[in-house]
C-alpha positions as CSV (number, residue, x, y, z in Angstrom):
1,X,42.2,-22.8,-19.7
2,X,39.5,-20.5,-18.8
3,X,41.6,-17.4,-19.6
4,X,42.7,-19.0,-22.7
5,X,38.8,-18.7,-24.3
6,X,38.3,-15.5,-22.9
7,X,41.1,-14.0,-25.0
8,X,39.6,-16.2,-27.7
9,X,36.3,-14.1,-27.9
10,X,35.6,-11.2,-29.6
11,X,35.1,-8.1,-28.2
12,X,31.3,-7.7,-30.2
13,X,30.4,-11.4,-28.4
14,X,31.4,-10.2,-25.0
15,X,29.2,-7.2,-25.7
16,X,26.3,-9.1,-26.9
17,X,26.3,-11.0,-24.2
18,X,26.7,-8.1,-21.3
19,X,23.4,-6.8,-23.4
20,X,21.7,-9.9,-23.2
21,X,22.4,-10.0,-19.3
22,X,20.9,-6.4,-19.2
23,X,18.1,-7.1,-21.4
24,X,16.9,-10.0,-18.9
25,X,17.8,-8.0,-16.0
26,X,15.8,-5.0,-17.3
27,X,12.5,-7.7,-18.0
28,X,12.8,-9.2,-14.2
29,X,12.8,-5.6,-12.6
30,X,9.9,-4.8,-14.7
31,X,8.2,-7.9,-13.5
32,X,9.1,-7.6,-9.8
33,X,7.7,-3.7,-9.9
34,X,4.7,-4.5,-11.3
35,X,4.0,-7.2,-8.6
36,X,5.3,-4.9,-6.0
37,X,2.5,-2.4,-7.3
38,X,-0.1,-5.3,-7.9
39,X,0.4,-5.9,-4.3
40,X,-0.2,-2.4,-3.4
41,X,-2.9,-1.9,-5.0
42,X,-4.8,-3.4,-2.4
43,X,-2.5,-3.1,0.9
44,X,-0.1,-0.4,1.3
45,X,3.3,-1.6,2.4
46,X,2.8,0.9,5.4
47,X,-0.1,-0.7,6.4
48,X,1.0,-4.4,5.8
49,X,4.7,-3.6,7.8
50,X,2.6,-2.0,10.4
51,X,0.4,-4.6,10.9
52,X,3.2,-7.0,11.2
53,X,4.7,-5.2,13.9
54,X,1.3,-4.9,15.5
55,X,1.0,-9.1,15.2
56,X,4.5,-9.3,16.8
57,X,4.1,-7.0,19.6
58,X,0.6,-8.9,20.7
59,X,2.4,-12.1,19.8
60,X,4.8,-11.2,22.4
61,X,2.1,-10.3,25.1
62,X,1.2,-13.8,24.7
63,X,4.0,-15.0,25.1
64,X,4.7,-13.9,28.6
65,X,0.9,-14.9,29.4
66,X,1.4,-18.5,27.6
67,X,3.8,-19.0,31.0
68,X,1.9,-17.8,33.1
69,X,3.4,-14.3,33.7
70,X,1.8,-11.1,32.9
71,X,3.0,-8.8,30.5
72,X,5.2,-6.0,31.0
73,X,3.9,-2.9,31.2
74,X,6.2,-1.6,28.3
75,X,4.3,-4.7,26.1
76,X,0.9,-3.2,27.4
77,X,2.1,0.4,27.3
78,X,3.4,-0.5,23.1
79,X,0.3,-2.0,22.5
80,X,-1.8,1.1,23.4
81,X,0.2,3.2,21.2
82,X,-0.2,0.7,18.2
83,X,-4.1,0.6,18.9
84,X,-4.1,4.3,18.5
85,X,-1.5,4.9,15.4
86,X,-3.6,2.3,13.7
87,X,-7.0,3.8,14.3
88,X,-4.9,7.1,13.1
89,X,-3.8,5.3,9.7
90,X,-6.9,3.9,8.7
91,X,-8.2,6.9,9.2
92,X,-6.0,8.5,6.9
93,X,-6.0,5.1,4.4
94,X,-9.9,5.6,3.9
95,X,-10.6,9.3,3.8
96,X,-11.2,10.5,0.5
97,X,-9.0,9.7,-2.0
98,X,-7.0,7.1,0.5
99,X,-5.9,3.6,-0.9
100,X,-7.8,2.3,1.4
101,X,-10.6,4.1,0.0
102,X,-10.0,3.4,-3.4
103,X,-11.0,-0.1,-3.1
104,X,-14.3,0.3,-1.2
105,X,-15.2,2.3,-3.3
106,X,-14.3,-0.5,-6.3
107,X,-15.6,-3.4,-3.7
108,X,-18.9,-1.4,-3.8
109,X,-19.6,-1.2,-7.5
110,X,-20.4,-5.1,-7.3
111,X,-24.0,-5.9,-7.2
112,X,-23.2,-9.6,-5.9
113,X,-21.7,-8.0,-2.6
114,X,-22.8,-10.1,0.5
115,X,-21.8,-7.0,2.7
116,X,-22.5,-3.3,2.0
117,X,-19.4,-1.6,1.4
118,X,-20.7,1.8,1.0
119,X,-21.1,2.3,5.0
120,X,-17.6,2.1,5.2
121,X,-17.2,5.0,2.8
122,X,-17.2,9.0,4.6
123,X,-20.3,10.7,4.6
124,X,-20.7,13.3,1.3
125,X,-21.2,16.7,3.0
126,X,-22.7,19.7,1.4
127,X,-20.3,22.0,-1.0
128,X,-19.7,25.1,0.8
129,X,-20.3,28.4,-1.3
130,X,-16.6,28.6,-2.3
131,X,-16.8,25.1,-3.5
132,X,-19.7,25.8,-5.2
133,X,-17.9,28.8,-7.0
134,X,-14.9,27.0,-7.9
135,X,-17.2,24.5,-9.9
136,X,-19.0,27.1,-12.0
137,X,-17.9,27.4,-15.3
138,X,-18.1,30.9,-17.5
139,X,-21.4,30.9,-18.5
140,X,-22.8,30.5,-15.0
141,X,-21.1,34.2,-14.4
142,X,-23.8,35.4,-16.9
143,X,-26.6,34.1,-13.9
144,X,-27.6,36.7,-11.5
Protein backbone atom coordinates (compact mmCIF):
# COMPACT_ATOMS: atom_id res chain seq x y z
CA UNK A 1 0.00 0.00 0.00
CA UNK A 2 2.90 2.07 0.90
CA UNK A 3 4.43 1.87 -2.61
CA UNK A 4 1.10 2.47 -3.99
CA UNK A 5 1.19 6.41 -2.58
CA UNK A 6 4.61 6.87 -3.25
CA UNK A 7 4.02 6.41 -6.99
CA UNK A 8 0.97 8.61 -6.33
CA UNK A 9 3.14 11.74 -5.39
CA UNK A 10 4.59 14.05 -7.53
CA UNK A 11 7.90 14.42 -8.17
CA UNK A 12 7.85 18.60 -7.05
CA UNK A 13 6.07 17.18 -3.44
CA UNK A 14 8.88 14.75 -2.93
CA UNK A 15 11.31 17.59 -3.55
CA UNK A 16 9.62 19.92 -1.33
CA UNK A 17 9.71 17.75 1.16
CA UNK A 18 13.63 16.58 0.84
CA UNK A 19 13.99 20.63 1.12
CA UNK A 20 12.03 20.94 4.05
CA UNK A 21 14.09 17.99 5.72
CA UNK A 22 17.30 20.02 4.69
CA UNK A 23 15.97 23.27 5.72
CA UNK A 24 15.49 21.79 9.42
CA UNK A 25 18.51 19.93 9.33
CA UNK A 26 20.51 23.00 8.26
CA UNK A 27 18.65 25.17 11.51
CA UNK A 28 19.64 22.28 14.11
CA UNK A 29 23.40 22.21 12.93
CA UNK A 30 23.39 25.88 13.28
CA UNK A 31 22.00 25.54 16.68
CA UNK A 32 24.20 22.77 17.92
CA UNK A 33 27.46 24.91 16.64
CA UNK A 34 26.62 27.74 18.21
CA UNK A 35 26.18 25.96 21.60
CA UNK A 36 29.30 24.01 20.86
CA UNK A 37 31.03 27.56 20.55
CA UNK A 38 28.88 29.09 23.54
CA UNK A 39 30.48 26.30 25.46
CA UNK A 40 33.86 27.19 24.37
CA UNK A 41 33.85 30.30 24.96
CA UNK A 42 34.57 29.72 28.34
CA UNK A 43 36.28 26.06 28.48
CA UNK A 44 38.23 24.82 25.71
CA UNK A 45 37.26 21.26 24.78
CA UNK A 46 41.00 20.47 25.29
CA UNK A 47 40.94 21.62 28.51
CA UNK A 48 37.43 20.13 29.61
CA UNK A 49 38.55 16.36 27.89
CA UNK A 50 41.76 16.77 29.66
CA UNK A 51 40.41 17.44 32.80
CA UNK A 52 38.21 14.51 32.51
CA UNK A 53 40.84 12.25 32.04
CA UNK A 54 42.70 13.90 34.86
CA UNK A 55 39.30 13.11 37.23
CA UNK A 56 39.42 9.46 35.97
CA UNK A 57 42.90 8.73 36.45
CA UNK A 58 42.75 10.17 40.27
CA UNK A 59 39.37 8.43 40.45
CA UNK A 60 41.16 5.31 39.81
CA UNK A 61 43.97 6.02 42.45
CA UNK A 62 41.18 5.96 44.74
CA UNK A 63 39.85 3.29 43.86
CA UNK A 64 42.68 0.85 44.69
CA UNK A 65 43.09 2.96 48.07
CA UNK A 66 39.15 2.73 48.84
CA UNK A 67 40.26 -1.24 49.32
CA UNK A 68 42.86 -0.82 50.99
CA UNK A 69 45.60 -1.32 48.39
CA UNK A 70 47.99 1.23 47.20
CA UNK A 71 48.15 2.36 43.90
CA UNK A 72 50.21 1.19 41.21
CA UNK A 73 53.03 2.92 40.38
CA UNK A 74 51.88 3.29 36.73
CA UNK A 75 48.53 5.25 38.42
CA UNK A 76 51.14 7.39 40.47
CA UNK A 77 53.66 7.56 37.62
CA UNK A 78 50.22 8.87 35.18
CA UNK A 79 49.29 11.10 37.66
CA UNK A 80 52.68 12.95 37.69
CA UNK A 81 52.62 13.40 34.08
CA UNK A 82 49.00 14.82 34.12
CA UNK A 83 50.03 17.28 37.05
CA UNK A 84 52.72 18.50 34.79
CA UNK A 85 50.94 18.67 31.17
CA UNK A 86 48.27 20.57 33.07
CA UNK A 87 50.42 23.17 34.65
CA UNK A 88 51.96 23.17 30.85
CA UNK A 89 48.33 23.93 29.36
CA UNK A 90 47.19 26.53 31.58
CA UNK A 91 50.08 28.01 31.01
CA UNK A 92 49.60 28.20 27.46
CA UNK A 93 45.50 28.75 28.03
CA UNK A 94 46.29 32.12 30.03
CA UNK A 95 49.33 33.72 28.35
CA UNK A 96 48.37 36.53 26.29
CA UNK A 97 45.86 36.21 24.02
CA UNK A 98 44.93 32.43 25.50
CA UNK A 99 41.19 31.50 26.00
CA UNK A 100 41.87 31.22 29.15
CA UNK A 101 42.98 34.68 29.19
CA UNK A 102 40.35 36.10 27.43
CA UNK A 103 37.93 35.68 30.16
CA UNK A 104 39.98 37.05 33.03
CA UNK A 105 40.49 39.56 31.39
CA UNK A 106 36.39 39.92 30.77
CA UNK A 107 35.86 38.62 34.61
CA UNK A 108 38.09 41.65 35.57
CA UNK A 109 36.18 44.46 33.87
CA UNK A 110 33.34 43.85 36.74
CA UNK A 111 33.51 46.25 39.53
CA UNK A 112 31.14 43.86 41.72
CA UNK A 113 34.11 41.15 41.66
CA UNK A 114 34.48 39.51 45.21
CA UNK A 115 38.03 38.30 44.00
CA UNK A 116 40.69 40.31 41.99
CA UNK A 117 41.08 38.77 38.74
CA UNK A 118 43.68 40.95 37.50
CA UNK A 119 46.50 38.92 39.58
CA UNK A 120 45.83 36.13 37.54
CA UNK A 121 46.64 38.12 34.40
CA UNK A 122 50.78 38.07 33.12
CA UNK A 123 52.76 40.85 34.12
CA UNK A 124 52.95 43.91 31.23
CA UNK A 125 56.71 44.09 30.53
CA UNK A 126 58.37 47.05 28.97
CA UNK A 127 58.32 47.32 24.91
CA UNK A 128 61.70 46.57 23.76
CA UNK A 129 63.15 49.23 21.20
CA UNK A 130 62.01 47.09 18.20
CA UNK A 131 58.59 47.02 19.63
CA UNK A 132 58.72 50.47 20.24
CA UNK A 133 59.68 51.03 16.43
CA UNK A 134 57.14 48.86 14.94
CA UNK A 135 54.46 51.13 16.75
CA UNK A 136 55.57 54.49 15.38
CA UNK A 137 53.70 55.72 12.76
CA UNK A 138 55.20 58.16 9.75
CA UNK A 139 55.21 61.22 11.37
CA UNK A 140 57.25 60.02 14.29
CA UNK A 141 60.17 59.47 11.48
CA UNK A 142 60.22 63.29 11.23
CA UNK A 143 61.45 63.20 15.38
CA UNK A 144 65.06 63.16 15.78
Amino acid sequence: MAEEESDNVSDHVILLRIARELKTIRELIGKALYAIGEAESEIPEKLRRFMNYCHDIHAMKFMYEEVGHQAPDWVMRELERVDDRYRQIMKDMKAEGGPINKVIREMAKDPTNRWDHTRLLPKQTEPTNEQRNENRTDLDEGEC
